[in-house]
MARKOLLO-833068 format. One record per residue: residue number from 0; x, y negated, z negated of N, C-alpha, C in turn. Coordinates in nm, 2 decimals, always signed. Atoms other than C-alpha are relative to their C-alpha. Layout:
% MARKOLLO-833068
<NUM, <X, Y, Z>, <X, Y, Z>, <X, Y, Z>>
...
END
This chain:
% MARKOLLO-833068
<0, <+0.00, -0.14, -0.05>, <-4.13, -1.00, +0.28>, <+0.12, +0.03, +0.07>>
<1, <-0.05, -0.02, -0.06>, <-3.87, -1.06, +0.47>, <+0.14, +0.07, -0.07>>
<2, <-0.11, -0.02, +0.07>, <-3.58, -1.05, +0.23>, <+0.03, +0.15, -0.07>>
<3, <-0.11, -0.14, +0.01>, <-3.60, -0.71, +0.06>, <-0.06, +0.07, +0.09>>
<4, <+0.01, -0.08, -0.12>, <-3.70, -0.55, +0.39>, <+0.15, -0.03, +0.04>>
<5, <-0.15, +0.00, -0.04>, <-3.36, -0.71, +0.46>, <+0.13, +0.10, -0.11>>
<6, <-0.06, -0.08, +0.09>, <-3.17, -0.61, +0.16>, <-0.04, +0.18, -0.01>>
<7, <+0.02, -0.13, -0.09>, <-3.33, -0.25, +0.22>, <+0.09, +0.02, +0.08>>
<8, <-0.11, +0.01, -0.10>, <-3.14, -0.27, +0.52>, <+0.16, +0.00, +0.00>>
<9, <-0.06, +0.04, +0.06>, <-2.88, -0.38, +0.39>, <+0.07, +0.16, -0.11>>
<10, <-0.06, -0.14, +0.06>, <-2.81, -0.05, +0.11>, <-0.04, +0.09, +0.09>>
<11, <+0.01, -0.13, -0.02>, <-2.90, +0.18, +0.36>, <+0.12, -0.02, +0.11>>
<12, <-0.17, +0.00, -0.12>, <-2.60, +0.07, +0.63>, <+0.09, +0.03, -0.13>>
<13, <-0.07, -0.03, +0.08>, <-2.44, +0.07, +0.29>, <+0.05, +0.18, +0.00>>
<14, <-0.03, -0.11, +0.06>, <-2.50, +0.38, +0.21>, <+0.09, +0.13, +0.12>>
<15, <-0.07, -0.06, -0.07>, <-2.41, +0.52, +0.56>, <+0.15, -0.02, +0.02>>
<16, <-0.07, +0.02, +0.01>, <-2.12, +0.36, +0.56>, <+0.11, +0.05, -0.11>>
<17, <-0.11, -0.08, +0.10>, <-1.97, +0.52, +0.24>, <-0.02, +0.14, +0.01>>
<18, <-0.02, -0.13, -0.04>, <-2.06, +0.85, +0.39>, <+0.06, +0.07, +0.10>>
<19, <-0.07, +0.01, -0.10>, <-1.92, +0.79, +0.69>, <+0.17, +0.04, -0.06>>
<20, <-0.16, +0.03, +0.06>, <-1.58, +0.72, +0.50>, <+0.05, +0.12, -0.11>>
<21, <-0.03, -0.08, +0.14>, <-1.59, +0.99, +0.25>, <-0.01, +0.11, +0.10>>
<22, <-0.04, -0.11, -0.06>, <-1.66, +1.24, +0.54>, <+0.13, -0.07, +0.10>>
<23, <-0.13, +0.04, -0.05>, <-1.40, +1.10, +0.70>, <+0.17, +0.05, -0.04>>
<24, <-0.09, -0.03, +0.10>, <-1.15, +1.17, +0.45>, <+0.01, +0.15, -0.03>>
<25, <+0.00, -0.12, +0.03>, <-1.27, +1.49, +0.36>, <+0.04, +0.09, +0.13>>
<26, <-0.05, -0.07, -0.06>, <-1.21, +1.60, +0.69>, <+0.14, +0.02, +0.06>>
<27, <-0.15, +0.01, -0.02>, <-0.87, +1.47, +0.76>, <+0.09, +0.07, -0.12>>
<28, <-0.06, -0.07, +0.10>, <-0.79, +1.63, +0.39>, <+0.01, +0.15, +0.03>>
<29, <+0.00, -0.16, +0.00>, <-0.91, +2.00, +0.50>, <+0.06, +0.04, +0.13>>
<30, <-0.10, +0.01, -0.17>, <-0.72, +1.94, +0.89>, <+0.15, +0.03, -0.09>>
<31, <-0.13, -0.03, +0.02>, <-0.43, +1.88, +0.64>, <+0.04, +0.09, -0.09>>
<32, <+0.03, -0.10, +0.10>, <-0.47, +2.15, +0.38>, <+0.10, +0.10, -0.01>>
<33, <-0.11, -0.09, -0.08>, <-0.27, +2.39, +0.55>, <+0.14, +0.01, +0.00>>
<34, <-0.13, +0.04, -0.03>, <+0.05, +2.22, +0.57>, <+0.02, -0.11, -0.15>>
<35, <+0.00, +0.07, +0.10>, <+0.01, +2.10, +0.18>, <+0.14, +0.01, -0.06>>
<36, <-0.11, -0.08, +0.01>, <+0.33, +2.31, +0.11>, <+0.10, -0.13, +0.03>>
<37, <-0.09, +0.11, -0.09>, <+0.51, +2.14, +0.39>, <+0.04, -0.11, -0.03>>
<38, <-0.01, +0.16, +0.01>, <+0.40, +1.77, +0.32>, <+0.07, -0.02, -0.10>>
<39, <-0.09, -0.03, +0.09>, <+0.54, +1.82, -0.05>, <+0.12, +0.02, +0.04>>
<40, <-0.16, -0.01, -0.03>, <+0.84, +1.95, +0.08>, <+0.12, -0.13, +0.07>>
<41, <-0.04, +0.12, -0.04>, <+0.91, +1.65, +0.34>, <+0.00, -0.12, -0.11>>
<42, <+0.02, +0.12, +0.08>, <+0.77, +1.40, +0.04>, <+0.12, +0.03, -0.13>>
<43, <-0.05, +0.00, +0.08>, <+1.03, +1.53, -0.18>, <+0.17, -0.03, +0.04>>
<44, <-0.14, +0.02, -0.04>, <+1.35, +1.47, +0.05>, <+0.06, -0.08, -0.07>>
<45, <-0.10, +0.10, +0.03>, <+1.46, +1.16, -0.10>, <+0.06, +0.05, -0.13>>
<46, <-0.03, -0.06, +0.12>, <+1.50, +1.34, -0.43>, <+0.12, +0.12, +0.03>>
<47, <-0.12, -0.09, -0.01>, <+1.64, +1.67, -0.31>, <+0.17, -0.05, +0.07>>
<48, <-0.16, +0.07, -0.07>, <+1.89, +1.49, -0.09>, <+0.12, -0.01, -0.09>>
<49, <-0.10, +0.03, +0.13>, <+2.08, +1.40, -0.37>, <-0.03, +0.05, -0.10>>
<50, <-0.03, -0.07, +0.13>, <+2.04, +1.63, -0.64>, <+0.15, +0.12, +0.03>>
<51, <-0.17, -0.12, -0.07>, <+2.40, +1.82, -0.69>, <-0.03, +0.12, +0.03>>
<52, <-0.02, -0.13, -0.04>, <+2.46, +2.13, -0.61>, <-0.08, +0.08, -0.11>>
<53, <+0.02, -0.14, +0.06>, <+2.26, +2.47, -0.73>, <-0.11, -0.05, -0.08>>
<54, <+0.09, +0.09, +0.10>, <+1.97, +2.20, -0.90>, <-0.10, +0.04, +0.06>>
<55, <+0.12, +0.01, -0.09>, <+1.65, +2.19, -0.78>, <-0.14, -0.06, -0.12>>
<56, <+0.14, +0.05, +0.06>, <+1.29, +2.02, -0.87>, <-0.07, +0.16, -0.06>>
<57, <+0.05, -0.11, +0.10>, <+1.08, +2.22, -1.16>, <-0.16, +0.00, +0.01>>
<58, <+0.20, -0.04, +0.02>, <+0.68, +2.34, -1.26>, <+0.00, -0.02, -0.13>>
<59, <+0.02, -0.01, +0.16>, <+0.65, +2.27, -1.66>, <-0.09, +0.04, +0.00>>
<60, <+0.16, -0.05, +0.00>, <+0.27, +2.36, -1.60>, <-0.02, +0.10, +0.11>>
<61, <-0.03, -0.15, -0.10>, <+0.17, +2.66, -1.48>, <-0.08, +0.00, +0.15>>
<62, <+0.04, +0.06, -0.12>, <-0.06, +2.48, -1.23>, <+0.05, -0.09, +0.11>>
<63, <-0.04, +0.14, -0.09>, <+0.15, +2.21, -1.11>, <+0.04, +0.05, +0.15>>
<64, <-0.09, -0.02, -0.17>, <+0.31, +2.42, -0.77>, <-0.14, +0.00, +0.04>>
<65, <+0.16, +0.03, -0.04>, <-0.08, +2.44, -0.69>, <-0.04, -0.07, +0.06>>
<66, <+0.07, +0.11, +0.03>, <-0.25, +2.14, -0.77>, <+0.07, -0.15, +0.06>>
<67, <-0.09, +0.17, -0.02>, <+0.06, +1.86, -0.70>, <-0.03, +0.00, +0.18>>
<68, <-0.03, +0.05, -0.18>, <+0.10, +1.95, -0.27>, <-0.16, -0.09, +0.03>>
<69, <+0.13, +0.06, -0.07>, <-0.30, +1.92, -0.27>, <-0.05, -0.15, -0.06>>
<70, <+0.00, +0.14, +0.02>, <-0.31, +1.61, -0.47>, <+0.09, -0.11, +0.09>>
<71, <-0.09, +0.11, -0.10>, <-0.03, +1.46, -0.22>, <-0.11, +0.00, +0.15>>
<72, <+0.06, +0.01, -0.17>, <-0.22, +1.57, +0.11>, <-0.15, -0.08, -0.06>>
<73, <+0.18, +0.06, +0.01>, <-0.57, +1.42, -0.04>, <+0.05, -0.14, -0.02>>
<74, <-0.04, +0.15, +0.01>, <-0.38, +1.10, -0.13>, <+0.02, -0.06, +0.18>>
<75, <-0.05, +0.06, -0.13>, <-0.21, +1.11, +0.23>, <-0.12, -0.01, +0.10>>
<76, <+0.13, +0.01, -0.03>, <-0.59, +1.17, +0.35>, <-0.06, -0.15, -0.01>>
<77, <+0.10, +0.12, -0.04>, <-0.74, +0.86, +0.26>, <+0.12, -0.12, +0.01>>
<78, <-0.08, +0.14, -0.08>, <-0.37, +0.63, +0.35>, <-0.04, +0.07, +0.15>>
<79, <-0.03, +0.02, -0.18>, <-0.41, +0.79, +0.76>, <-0.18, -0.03, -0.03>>
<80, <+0.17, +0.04, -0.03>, <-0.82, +0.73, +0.71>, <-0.01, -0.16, -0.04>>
<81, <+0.04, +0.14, -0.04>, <-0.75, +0.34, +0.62>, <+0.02, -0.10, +0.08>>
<82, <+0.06, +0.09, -0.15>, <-0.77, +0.20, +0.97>, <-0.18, +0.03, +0.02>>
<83, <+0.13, -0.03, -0.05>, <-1.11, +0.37, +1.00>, <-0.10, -0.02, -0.14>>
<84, <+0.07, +0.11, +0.10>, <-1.22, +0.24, +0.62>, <-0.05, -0.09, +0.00>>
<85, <+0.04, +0.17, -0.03>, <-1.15, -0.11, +0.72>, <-0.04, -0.02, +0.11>>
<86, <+0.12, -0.01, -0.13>, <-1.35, -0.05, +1.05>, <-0.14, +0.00, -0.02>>
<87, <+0.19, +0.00, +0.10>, <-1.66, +0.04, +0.84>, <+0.00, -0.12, -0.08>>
<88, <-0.01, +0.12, +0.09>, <-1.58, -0.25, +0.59>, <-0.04, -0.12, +0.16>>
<89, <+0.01, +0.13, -0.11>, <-1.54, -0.51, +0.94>, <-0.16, +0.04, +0.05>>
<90, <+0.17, -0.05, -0.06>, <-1.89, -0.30, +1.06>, <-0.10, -0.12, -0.13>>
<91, <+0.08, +0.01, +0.09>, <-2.05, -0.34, +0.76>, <-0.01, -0.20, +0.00>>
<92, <+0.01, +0.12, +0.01>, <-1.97, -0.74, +0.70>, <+0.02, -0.09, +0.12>>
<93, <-0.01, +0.11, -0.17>, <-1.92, -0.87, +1.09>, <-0.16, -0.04, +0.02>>
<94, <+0.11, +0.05, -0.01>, <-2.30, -0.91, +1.12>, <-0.06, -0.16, -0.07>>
<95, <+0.04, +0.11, +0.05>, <-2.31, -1.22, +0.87>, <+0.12, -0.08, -0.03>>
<96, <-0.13, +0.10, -0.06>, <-1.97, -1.42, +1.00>, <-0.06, -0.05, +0.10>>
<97, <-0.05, +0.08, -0.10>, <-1.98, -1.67, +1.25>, <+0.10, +0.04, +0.08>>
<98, <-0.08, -0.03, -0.10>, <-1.80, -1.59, +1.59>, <+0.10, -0.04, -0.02>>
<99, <-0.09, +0.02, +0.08>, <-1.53, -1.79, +1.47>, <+0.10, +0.05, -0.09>>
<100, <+0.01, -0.06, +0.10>, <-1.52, -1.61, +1.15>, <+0.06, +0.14, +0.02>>
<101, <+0.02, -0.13, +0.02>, <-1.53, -1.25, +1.28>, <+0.20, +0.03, +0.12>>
<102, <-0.15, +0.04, -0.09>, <-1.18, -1.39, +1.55>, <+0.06, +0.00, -0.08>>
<103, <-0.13, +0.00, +0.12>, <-0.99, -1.47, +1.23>, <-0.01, +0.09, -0.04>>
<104, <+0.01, -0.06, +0.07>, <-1.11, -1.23, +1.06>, <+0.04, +0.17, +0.04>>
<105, <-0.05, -0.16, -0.08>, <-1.03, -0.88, +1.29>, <+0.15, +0.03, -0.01>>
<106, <-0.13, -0.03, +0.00>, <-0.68, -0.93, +1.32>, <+0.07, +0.01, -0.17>>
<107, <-0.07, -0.03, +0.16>, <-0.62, -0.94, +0.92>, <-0.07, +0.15, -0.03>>
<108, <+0.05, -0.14, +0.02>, <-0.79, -0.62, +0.91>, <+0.10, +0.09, +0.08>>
<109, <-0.08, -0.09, -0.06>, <-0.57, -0.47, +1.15>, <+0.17, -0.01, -0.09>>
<110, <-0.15, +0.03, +0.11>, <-0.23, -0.64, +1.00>, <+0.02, +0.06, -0.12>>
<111, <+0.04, -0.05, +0.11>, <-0.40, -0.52, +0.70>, <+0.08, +0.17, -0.03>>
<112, <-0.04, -0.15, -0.01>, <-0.33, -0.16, +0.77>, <+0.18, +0.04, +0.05>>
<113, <-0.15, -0.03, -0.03>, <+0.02, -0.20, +0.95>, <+0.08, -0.02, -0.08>>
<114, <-0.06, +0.07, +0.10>, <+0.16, -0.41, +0.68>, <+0.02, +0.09, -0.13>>
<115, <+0.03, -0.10, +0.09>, <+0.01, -0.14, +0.42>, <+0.16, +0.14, +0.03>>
<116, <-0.06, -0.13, -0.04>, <+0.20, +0.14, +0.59>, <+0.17, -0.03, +0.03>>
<117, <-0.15, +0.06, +0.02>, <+0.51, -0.06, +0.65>, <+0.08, +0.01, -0.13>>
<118, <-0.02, -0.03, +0.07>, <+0.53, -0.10, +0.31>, <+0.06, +0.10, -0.07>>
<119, <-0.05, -0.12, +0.06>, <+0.53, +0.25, +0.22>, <+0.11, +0.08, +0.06>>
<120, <-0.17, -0.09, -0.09>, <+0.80, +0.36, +0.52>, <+0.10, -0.08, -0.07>>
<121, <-0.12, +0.04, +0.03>, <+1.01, +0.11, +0.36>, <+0.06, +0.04, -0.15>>
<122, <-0.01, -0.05, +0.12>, <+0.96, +0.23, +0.03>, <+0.07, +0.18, -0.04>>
<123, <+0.00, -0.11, -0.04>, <+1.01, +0.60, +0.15>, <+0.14, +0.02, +0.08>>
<124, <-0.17, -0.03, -0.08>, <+1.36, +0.54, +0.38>, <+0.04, -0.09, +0.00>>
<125, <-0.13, +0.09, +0.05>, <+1.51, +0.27, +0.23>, <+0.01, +0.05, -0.19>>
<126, <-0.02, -0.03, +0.12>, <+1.43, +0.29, -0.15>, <+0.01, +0.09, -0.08>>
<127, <-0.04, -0.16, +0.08>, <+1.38, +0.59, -0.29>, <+0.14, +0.05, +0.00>>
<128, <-0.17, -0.02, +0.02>, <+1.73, +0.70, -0.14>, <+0.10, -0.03, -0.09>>
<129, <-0.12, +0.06, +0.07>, <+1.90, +0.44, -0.30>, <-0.02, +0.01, -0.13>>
<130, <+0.02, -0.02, +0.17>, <+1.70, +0.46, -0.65>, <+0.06, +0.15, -0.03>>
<131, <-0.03, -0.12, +0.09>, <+1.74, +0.83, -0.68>, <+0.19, +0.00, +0.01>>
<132, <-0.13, -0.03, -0.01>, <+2.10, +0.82, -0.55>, <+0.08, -0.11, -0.12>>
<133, <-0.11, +0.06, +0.12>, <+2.20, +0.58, -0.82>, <-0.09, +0.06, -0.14>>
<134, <+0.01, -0.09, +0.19>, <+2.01, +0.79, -1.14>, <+0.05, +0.11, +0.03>>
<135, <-0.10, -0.13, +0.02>, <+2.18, +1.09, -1.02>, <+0.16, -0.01, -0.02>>
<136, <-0.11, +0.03, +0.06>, <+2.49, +0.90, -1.05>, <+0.03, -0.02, -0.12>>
<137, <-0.01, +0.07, +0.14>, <+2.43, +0.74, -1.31>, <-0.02, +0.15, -0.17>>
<138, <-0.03, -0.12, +0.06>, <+2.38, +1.10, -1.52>, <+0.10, +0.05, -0.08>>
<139, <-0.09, -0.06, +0.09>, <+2.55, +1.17, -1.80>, <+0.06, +0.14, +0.02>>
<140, <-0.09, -0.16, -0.03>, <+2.84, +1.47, -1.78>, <-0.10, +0.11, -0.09>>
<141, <+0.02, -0.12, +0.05>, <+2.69, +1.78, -1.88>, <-0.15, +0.02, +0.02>>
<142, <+0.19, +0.06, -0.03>, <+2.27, +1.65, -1.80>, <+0.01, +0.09, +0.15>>
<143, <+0.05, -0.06, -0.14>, <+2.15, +1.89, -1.55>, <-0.13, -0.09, +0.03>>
<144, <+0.12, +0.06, -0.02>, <+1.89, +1.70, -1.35>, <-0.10, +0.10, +0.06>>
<145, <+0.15, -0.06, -0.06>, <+1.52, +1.90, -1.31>, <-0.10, -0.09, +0.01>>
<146, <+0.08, +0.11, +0.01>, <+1.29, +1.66, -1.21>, <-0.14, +0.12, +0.01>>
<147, <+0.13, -0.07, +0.03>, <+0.89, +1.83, -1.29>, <-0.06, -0.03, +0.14>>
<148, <-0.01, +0.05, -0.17>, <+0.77, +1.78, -0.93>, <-0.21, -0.09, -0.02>>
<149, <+0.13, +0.08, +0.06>, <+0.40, +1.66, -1.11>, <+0.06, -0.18, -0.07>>
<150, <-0.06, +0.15, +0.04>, <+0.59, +1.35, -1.27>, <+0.07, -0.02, +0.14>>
<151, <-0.03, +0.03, -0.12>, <+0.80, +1.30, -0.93>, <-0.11, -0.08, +0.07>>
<152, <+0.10, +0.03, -0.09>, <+0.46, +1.29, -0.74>, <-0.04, -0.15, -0.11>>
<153, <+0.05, +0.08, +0.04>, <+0.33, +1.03, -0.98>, <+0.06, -0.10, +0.04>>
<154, <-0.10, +0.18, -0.02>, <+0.65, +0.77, -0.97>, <-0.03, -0.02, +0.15>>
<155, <-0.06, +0.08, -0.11>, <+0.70, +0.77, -0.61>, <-0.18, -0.05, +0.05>>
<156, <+0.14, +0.14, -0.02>, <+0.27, +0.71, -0.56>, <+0.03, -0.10, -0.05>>
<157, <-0.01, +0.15, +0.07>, <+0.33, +0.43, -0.81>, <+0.09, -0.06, +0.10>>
<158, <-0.12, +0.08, -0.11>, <+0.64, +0.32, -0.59>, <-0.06, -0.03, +0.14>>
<159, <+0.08, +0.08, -0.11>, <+0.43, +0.32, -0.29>, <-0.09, -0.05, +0.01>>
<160, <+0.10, +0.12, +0.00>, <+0.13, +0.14, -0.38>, <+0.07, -0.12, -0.02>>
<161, <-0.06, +0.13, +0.01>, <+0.34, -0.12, -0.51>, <+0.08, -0.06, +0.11>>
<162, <-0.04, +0.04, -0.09>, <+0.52, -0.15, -0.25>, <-0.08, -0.06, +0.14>>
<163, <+0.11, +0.02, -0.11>, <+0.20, -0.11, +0.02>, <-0.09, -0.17, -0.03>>
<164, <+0.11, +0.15, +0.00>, <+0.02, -0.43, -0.17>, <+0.12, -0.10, +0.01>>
<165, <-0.07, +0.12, +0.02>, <+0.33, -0.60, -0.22>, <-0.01, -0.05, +0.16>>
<166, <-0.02, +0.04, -0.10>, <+0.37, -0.60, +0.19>, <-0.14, -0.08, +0.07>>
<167, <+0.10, +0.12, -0.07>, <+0.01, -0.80, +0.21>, <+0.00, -0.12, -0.06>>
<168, <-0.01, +0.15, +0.00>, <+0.13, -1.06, +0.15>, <-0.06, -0.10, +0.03>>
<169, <+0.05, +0.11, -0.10>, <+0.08, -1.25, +0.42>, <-0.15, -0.05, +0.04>>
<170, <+0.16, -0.02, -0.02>, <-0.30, -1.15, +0.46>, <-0.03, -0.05, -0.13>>
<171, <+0.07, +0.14, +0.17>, <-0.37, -1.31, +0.08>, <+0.04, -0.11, +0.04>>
<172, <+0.01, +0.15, -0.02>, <-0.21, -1.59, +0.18>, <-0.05, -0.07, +0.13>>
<173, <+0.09, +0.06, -0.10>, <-0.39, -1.63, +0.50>, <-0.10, -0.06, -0.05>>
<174, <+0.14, -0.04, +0.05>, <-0.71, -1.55, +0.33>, <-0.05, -0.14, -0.09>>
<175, <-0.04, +0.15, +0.12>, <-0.61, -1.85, +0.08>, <-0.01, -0.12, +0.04>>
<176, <+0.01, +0.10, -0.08>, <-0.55, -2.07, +0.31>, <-0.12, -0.06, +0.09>>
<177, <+0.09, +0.00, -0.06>, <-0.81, -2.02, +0.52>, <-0.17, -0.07, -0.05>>
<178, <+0.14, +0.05, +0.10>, <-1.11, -2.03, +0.25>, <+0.05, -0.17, -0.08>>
<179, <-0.03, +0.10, +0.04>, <-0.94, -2.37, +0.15>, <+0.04, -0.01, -0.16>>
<180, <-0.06, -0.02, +0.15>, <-0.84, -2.23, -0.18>, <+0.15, -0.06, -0.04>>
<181, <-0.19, +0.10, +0.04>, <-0.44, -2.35, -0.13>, <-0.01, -0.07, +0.13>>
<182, <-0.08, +0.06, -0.10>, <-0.24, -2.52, +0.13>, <+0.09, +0.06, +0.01>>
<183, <-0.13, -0.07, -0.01>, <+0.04, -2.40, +0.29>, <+0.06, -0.13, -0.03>>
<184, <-0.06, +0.12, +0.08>, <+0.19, -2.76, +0.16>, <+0.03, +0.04, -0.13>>
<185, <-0.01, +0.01, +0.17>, <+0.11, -2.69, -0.20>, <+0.09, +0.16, -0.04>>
<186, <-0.05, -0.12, -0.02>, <+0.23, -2.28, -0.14>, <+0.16, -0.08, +0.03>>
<187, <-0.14, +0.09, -0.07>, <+0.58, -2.50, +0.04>, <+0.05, -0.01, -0.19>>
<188, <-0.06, +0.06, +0.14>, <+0.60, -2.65, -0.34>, <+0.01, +0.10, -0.11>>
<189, <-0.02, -0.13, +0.11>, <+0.53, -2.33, -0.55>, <+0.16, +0.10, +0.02>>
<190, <-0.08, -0.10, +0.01>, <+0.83, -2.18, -0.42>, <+0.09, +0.03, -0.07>>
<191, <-0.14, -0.03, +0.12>, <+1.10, -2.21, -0.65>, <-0.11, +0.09, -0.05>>
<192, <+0.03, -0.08, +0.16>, <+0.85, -2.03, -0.94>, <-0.08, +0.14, +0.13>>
<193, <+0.07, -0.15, -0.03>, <+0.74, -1.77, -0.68>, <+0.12, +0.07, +0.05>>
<194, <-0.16, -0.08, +0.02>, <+1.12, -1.69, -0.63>, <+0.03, +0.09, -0.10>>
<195, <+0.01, -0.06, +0.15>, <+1.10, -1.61, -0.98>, <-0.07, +0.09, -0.01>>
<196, <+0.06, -0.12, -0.02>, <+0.82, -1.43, -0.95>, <+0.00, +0.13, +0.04>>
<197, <-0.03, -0.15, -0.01>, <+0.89, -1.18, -0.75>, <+0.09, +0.04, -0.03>>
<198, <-0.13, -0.04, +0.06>, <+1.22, -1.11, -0.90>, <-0.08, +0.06, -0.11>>
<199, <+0.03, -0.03, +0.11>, <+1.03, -1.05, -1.22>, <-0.10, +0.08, +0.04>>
<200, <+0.12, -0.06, -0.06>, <+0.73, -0.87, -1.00>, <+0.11, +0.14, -0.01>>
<201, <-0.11, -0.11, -0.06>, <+1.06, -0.62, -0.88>, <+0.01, +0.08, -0.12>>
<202, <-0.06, -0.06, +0.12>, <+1.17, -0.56, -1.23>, <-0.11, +0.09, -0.06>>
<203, <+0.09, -0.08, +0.05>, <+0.81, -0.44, -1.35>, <-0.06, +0.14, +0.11>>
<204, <+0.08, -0.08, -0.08>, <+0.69, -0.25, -1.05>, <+0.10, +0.11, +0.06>>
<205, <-0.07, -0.05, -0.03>, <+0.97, -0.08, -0.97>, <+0.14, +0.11, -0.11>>
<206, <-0.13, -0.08, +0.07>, <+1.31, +0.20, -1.16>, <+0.06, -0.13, -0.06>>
<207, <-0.04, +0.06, +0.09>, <+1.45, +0.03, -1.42>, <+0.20, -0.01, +0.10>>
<208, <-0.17, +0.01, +0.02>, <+1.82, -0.07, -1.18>, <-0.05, -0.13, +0.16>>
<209, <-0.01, +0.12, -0.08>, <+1.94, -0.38, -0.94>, <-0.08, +0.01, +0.13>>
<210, <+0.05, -0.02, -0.16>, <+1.87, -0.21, -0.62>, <-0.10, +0.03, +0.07>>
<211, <+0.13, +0.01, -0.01>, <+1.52, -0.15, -0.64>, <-0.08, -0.11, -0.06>>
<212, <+0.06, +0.13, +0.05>, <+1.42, -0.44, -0.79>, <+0.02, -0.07, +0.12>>
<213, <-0.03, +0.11, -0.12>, <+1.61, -0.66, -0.55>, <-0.06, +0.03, +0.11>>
<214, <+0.03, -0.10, -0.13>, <+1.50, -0.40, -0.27>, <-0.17, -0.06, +0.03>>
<215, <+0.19, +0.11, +0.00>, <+1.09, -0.55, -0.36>, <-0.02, -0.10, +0.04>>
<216, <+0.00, +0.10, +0.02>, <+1.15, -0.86, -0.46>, <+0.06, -0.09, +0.19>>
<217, <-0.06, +0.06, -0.16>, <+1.37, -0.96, -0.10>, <-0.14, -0.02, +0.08>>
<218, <+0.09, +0.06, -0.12>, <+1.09, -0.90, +0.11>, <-0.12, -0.04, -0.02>>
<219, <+0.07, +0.14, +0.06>, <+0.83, -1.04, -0.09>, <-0.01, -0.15, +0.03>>
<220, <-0.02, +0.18, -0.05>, <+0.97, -1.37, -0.07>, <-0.01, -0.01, +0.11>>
<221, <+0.05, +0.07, -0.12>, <+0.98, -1.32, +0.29>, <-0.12, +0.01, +0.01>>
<222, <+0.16, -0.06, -0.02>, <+0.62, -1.16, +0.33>, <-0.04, -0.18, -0.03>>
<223, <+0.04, +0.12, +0.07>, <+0.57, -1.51, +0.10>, <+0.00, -0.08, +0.17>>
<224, <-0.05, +0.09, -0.14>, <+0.73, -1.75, +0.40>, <-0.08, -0.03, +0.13>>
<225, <+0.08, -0.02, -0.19>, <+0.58, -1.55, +0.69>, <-0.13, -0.11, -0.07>>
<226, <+0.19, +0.04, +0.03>, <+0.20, -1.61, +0.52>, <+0.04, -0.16, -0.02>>
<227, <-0.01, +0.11, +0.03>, <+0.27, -1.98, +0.46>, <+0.02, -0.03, +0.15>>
<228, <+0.00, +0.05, -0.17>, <+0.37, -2.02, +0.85>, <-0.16, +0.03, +0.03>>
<229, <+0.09, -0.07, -0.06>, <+0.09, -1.78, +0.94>, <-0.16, -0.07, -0.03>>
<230, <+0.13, +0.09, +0.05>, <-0.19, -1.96, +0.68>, <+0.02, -0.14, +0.10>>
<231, <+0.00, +0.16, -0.10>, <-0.09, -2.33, +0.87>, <-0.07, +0.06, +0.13>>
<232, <+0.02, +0.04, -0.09>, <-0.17, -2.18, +1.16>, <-0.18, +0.07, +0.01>>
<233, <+0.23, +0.00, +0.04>, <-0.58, -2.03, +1.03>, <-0.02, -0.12, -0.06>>
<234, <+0.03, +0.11, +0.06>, <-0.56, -2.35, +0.86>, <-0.10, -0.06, +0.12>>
<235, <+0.05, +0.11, -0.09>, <-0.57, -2.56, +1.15>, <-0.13, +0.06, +0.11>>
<236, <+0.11, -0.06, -0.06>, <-0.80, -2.29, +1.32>, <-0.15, -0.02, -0.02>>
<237, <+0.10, +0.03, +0.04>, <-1.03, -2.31, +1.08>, <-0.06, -0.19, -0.02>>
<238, <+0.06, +0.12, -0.06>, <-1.03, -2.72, +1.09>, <-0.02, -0.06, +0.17>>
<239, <+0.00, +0.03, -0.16>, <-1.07, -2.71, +1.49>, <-0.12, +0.05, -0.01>>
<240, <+0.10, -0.09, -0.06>, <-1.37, -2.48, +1.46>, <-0.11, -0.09, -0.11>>
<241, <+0.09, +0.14, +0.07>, <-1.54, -2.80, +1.20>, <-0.08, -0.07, +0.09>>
END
């Protein structure tokens, strides 16, 4: 009797929990609604910055000046709402951790979100600059550049999720270490081919030129490094608390 009285229990924190997060979102989207215009505007500097003279971003669809700001502000909606996602996620699963368990486990939830957001500032005022400033160089004589501002919005999301997961690094390889899935020893020995890796990670996830690629791939490898210090030291956490 006891168990689906529990599981009961169980889908209905669920369920409050995903309505919690969904009104959550919706209301930080209709707070930012207003200033959809704007956000677009700011999210397209790295592009306008360097387009020559007398150019400017285009509409091919007759919806897109519409449709694209509010698709940016609903995106930027649920990145400022995930500190208060993985609040409900830590709610939801802190009741069946060990006290132990829920110590390691708070602070990757928090790093979780800083590390996320790092990512994307670095992707936002380092990269982009430098990508778009070498394909507008790079521009054949006589190629006017109009970039569709519905394709824009796509690449640079893609550019900053990749960028946002690439900077959790360190939190996978905690997580790794910690469930006794690796070693920071055996992670020590992978590194030559994870050198590789993300060099070849850079080249896919990233504009097809050196300086976005390398621009990934660099702090990867460190992201890599840190989490290999940082797992040794939940390792030994987790065999002290044996």
């Amino acid at each position: 009797m006891n168990s689906p009285t529990s599981l009961l229990d169980h889908l209905i924190e669920l369920r409050k929990t995903l309505l919690r997060s969904v009104l959550v979102v919706l209301t930080i989207f209709l707070a930012l609604a207003y200033f959809a215009r704007d956000l677009y505007h700011f999210f397209a500097t790295p592009l306008m910055a360097v387009l020559p003279a007398n150019t400017s971003m285009i509409a091919t669809d007759v919806a897109a000046p519409f449709f694209a700001p509010f698709k940016l502000t609903f995106v930027i909606a649920i990145a400022l709402s995930i500190p208060f996602l993985l609040h409900q996620l830590w709610r939801f699963v802190a009741p069946g951790l060990y006290q132990h368990e829920r110590r390691l486990i708070a602070p990757l939830l928090i790093s979780s979100s800083v590390l996320f957001y790092a990512g994307i500032a670095f992707a936002f005022y380092i990269v982009l600059p430098l990508a778009f400033g070498f394909f507008t160089a790079m521009a054949p004589e006589g190629i006017t550049i109009a970039t569709d501002i519905s394709s824009y919005l796509n690449f640079v999301l893609a550019i900053f999720i990749a960028f946002g997961i690439a900077f959790e690094i360190p939190v996978a390889i905690i997580l790794l270490c910690w469930t006794g899935a690796v070693t920071p020893a055996q992670l020590r020995e992978k590194r030559p081919y994870v050198i590789v890796a993300v060099f070849v990670i850079g080249m896919l996830l990233t504009p097809p030129d050196v300086i976005s690629q390398t621009l990934l791939a660099i702090p990867m490898w460190l992201l890599y490094e840190v989490g290999i210090m940082l797992g040794g030291v939940y390792t030994r956490s987790r065999d002290v608390k044996k």
